[in-house]
Phi, psi and omega in degrees: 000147197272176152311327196280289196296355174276318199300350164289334190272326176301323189280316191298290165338282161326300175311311213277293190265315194245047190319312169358279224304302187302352167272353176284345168280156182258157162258190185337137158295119151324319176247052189295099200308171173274127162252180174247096157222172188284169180296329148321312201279313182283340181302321192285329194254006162284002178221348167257151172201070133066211227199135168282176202287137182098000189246142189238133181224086200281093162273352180242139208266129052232004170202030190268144206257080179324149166248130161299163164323309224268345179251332180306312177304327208282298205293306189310335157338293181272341171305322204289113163220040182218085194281146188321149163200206211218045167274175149239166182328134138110355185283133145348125171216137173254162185082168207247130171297131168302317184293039191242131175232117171310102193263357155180167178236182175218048168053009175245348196115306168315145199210162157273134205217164151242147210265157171226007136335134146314114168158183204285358191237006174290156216084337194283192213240110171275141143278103176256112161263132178307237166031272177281000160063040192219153140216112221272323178173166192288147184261284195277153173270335202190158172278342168304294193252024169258322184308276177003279196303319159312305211283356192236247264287311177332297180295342192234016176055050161230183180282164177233121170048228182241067157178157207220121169321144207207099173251110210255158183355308204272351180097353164289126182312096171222161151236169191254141183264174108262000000 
């Protein structure tokens, strides 16, 4: 299975149990640009186009809100304090890399990024903390097995790492850490 259809299980998942949260996503950004990004990343964001701006919908564990294109480029933007140099995807870096593009926050400053270093780990999905201005190692190898793995943990009430799915009164989507 592709990026698009674990990104399906998610929604279908979100419809059934956390309607909240699946009514707060957009489908496609209307003007969505040619990007130079890998092919998961553009397949995903020709049919999502991210949350209006203030609205949170943390579909990703362990509290992260996807972002469209159209808020991903703007936020790398203001992000960025580290200029291209010759690491590869997926290596420790302090500071947020320019070759990082932000695929979601989570409303403190932290954002989930795919990384567009060179090496053998380009693409894979990085966790940059605000706070400590660092990233330490890749969480996802790809977006194709982080999408997956929600969508399984979703489908199956189990954990990702140390968190666990949670959908509270109102239908809204968190996980709970331990």
């Amino acid at each position: 299975m592709g990026v698009i259809e674990h990104w399906n299980r998610i929604l279908a998942w979100l419809a059934e149990h956390a309607p909240a949260t699946r009514a707060v996503l957009r489908p496609r950004y209307d003007a969505l640009p040619e990007l130079r990004v890998p092919d998961d990343l553009q397949h995903w964001w020709s049919v999502y186009g991210g949350t209006e701006p203030e609205l949170f919908a943390e579909i990703l564990p362990p509290f992260y809100t996807p972002l469209g294109a159209d808020r991903a480029f703007v936020l790398r933007e203001t992000l960025v304090t580290k200029s291209a140099d010759s690491s590869e995807a997926g290596s420790p870096t302090i500071g947020f890399h320019s070759e990082w593009l932000p695929i979601a926050f989570d409303g403190t400053g932290d954002v989930l990024a795919v990384d567009l270093r060179p090496g053998v780990l380009r693409g894979c999905v990085v966790e940059w903390d605000k706070e400590r201005n660092e990233m330490t190692k890749p969480e996802w190898t790809s977006l194709v097995e982080m999408f997956d793995q929600v969508a399984t943990a979703l489908e199956n009430r189990s954990a990702i790492g140390h968190c666990l799915a949670e959908v509270n009164s109102a239908g809204e989507l968190g996980w709970r850490t331990s």
